[in-house]
C-alpha positions in Angstrom: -32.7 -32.6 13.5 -34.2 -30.9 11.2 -34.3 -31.8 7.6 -30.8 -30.2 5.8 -31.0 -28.1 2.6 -29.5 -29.3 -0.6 -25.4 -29.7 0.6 -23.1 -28.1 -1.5 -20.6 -30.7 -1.7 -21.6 -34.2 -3.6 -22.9 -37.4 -1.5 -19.1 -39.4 -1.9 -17.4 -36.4 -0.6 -16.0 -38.2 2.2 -16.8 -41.9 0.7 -14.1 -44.7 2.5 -13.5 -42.0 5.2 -13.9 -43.5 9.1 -14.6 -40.6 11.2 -14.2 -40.9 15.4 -16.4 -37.9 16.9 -16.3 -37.7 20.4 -19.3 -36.3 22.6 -20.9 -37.6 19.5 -24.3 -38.7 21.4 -25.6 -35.2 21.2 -26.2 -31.6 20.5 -23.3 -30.6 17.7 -21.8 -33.8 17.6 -25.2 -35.5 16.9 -25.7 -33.4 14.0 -22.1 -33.6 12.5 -22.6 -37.2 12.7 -26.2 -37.6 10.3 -23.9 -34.9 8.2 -20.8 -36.7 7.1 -23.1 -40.2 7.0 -25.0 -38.4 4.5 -21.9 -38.0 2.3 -20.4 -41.1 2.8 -17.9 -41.7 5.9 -18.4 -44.1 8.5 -18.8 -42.8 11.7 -17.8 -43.9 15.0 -19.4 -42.0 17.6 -18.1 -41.7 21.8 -19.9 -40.7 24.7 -20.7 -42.0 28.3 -24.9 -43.1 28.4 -25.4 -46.0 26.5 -29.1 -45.3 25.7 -28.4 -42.3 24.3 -25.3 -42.9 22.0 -27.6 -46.1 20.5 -30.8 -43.7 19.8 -28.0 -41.8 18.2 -26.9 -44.5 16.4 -30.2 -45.7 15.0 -31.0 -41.9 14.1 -27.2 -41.1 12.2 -27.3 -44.7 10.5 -30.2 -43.7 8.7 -31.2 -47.8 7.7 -27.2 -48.6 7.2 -26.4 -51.2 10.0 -22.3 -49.9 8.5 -22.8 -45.9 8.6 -22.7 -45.6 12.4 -20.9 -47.4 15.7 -20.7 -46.2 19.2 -18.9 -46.9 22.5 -19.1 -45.9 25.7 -16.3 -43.6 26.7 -15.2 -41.3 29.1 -12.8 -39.3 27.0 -10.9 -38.4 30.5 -8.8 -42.2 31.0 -6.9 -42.5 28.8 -6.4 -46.0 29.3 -10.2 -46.7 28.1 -9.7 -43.8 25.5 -6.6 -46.3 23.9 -8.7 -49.3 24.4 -12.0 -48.0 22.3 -9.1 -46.3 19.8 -7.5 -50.1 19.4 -11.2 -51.6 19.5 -12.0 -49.6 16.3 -8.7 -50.5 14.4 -9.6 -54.3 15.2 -13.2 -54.6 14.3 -13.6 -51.8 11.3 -9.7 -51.1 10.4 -7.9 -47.4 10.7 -9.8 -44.2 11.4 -9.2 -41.6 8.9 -10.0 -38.7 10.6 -11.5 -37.4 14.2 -13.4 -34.3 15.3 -12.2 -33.6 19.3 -16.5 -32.4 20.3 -16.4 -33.8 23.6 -16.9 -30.7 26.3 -17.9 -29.4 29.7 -19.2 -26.0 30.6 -20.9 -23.7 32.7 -21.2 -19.7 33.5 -19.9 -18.9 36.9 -18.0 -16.3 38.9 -14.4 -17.7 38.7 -14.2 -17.1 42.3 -16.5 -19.6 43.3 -15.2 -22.1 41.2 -14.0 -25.5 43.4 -11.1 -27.5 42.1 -13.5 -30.2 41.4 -15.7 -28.2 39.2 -12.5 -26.8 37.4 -11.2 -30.2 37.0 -14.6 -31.3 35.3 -14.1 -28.7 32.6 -10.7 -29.0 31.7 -10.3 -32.6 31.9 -13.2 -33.5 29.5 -11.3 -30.3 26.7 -8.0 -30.8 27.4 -7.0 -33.9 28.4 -10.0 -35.9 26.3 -8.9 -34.2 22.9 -5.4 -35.2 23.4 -5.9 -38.3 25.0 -8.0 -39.2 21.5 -5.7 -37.3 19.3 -2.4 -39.2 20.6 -4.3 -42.5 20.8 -4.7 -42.5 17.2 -2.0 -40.2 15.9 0.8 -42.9 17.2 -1.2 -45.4 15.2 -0.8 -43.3 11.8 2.6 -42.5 12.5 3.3 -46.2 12.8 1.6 -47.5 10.4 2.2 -44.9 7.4 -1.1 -43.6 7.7 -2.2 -39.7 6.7 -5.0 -38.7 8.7 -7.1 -35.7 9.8 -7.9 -34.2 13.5 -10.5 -31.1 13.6 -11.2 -29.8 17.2 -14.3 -28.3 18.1 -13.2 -25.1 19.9 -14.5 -21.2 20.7 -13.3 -17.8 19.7 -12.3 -17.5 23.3 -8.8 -18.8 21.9 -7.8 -15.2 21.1 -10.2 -13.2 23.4 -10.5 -15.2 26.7 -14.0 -15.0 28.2 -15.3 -13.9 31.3 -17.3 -16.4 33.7 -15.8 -19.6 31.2 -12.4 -19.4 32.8 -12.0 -23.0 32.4 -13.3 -23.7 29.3 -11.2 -20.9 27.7 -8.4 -22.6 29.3 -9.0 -25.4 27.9 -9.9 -24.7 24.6 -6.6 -22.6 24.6 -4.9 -25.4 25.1 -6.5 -27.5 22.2 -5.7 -24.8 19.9 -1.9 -24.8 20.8 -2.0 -28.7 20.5 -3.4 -28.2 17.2 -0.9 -25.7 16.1 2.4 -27.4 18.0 1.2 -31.1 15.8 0.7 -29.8 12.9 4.3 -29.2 13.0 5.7 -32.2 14.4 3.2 -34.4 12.5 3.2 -32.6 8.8 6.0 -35.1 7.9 3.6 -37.9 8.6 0.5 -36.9 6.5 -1.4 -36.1 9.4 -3.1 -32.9 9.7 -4.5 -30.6 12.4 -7.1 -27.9 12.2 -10.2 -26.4 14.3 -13.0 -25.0 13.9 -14.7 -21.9 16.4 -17.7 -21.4 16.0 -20.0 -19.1 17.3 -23.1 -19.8 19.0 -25.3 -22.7 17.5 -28.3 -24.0 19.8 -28.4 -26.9 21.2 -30.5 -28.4 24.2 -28.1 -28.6 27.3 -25.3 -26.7 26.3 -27.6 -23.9 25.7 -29.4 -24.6 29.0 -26.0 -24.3 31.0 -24.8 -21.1 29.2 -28.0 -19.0 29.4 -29.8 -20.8 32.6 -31.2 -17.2 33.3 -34.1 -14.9 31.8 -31.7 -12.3 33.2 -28.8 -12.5 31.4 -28.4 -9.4 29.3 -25.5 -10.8 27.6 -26.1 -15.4 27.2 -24.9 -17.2 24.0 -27.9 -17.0 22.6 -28.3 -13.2 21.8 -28.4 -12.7 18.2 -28.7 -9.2 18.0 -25.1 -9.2 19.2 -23.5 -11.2 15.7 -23.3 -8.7 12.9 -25.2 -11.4 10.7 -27.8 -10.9 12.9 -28.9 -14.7 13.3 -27.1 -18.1 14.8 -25.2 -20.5 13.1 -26.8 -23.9 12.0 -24.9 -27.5 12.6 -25.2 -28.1 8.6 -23.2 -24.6 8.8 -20.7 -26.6 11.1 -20.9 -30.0 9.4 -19.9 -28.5 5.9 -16.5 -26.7 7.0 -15.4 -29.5 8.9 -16.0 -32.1 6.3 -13.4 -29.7 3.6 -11.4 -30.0 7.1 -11.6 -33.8 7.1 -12.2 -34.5 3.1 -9.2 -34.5 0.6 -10.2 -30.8 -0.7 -7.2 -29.2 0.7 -4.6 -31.5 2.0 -1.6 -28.3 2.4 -3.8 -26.6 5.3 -2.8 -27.5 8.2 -2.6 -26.1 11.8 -5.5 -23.1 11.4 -8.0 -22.7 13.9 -11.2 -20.9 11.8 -13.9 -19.0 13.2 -17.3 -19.5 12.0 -19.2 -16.7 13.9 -21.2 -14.5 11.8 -18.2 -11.7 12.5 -18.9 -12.1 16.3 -15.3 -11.8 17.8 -14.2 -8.9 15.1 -17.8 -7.2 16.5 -16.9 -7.8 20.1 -17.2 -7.3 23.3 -16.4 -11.2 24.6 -19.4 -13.6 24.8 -20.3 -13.5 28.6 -18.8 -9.7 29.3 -21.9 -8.1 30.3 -22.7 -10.6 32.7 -20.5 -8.2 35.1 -24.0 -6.9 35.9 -25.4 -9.6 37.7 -26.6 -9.6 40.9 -25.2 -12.3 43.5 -28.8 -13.1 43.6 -28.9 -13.5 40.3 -25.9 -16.1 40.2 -27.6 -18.1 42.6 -30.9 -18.0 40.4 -28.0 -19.5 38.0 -26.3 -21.9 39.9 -29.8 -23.6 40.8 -30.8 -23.6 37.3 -27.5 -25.4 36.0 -27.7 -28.0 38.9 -31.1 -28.9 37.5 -30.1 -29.5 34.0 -26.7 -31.5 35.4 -29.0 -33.5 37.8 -31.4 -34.0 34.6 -28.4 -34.8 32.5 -27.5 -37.6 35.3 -30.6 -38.9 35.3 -30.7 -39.7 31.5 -27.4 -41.3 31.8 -28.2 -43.5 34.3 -30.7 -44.9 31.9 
């Protein structure tokens, strides 16, 4: 990444804060990660290729054998979600807070979706955020513990999207779990918030989102956010650590977008996309099967 301008918040911002980020291997959750080690948490990042989360590891500790830990975790079973969740308690005591990063997506025509592919999607959003969320939340709850849960989601929240049907789903579904426990859990301490940003550039999300010259109307078209550029992770990294620092401890149950102005400018992210060709989509669908395949490949690693 990148070396980060001077941070506007001070280097023990979120000093004797342990942080679980999941999906925190790569692309946003990567950077997040060297971001909140920088001012002081200890992270604990999951993911599902060992190789990759201990490069990560090495690169976010920065020298600090303490700053950063990782395990292998498929966000999906729950049953190895509560076993990592208990695993941390043991070794390093209570997490503080979490950020819910882990994702699946694609671009496709919602009519050629397969069950299987929907199921990918959704299961990694939906049931990974509140697999982690629960797994943890029970443990403040009975233990007297405050704590903090920021979930990575999309404007697609309020607008839907075209071509993303799942992951708009999904996402949907994280932003109701965030508002509906912010409720139940306010009593406890424990807090619930998101973040939305708009787009940010990373390797193979951005690969699976705009896998065609084509596409008059990808994630990564500037021109089409009123501030005229993309966001940055140390954008990203600095509302989510007020989220998850002691700054404001009566907001609760907000979802914020962080877009440059994007959804007020409209139209949704993908919508122009109704102008593709079907030769076009299968230009796509080749494209995003070679990143997967090249994703798999590292994984296996």
């Amino acid at each position: 990444m990148a070396e980060a301008s001077k941070s506007p918040f001070s280097a023990d911002l979120l000093a004797g804060k342990r942080i679980l980020i999941t999906g925190g291997g790569t692309g946003l959750g990567r950077g997040v990660a060297q971001h909140f080690v920088r001012h002081g948490a200890q992270v604990h990042i999951w993911g599902r290729r060992p190789a990759v989360l201990a490069d990560a590891v090495a690169e976010i500790a920065g020298g600090d054998p303490n700053a950063a830990h990782a395990q292998s975790v498929d966000v999906r079973n729950a049953e190895r979600v509560e076993a990592a969740v208990a695993e941390i308690w043991s070794e390093h005591g209570p997490l503080t807070g979490i950020v819910n990063n882990a994702a699946a997506n694609f671009i496709a025509p919602t009519a050629s979706l397969s069950s299987r592919a929907f199921e990918a999607v959704v299961s990694t959003v939906m049931n990974g955020s509140f697999n982690t969320t629960h797994a943890a939340g029970k443990r403040w709850i009975a233990e007297g513990l405050p704590g903090s849960v920021v979930s990575t989601l999309t404007t697609w929240v309020w607008t839907g999207s075209a071509f993303v049907v799942p992951s708009a789903m999904a996402k949907s579904a994280v932003h109701a779990m965030t508002m509906s426990l912010a409720v139940e859990w306010a009593r406890y301490g424990i807090r619930l918030n998101a973040v939305a940003p708009g787009p940010i550039p990373t390797e193979y999300a951005w690969e699976m989102l705009n896998p065609t010259e084509n596409s008059s109307a990808g994630a990564t078209q500037a021109d089409q956010v009123p501030m005229g550029r993309m966001g940055t992770i140390e954008e990203l990294a600095n509302l989510e650590m007020f989220l998850l620092s002691d700054a404001c401890p009566y907001l609760t149950g907000e979802t914020i977008a962080m877009d440059g102005g994007q959804k007020l400018a409209g139209p949704g992210t993908f919508a122009a996309l109704t102008s593709l060709s079907d030769a076009e989509w299968a230009q796509i669908r080749e494209n995003s099967k070679a990143a997967t395949a090249a994703s798999k490949a590292q994984r296996a690693t």
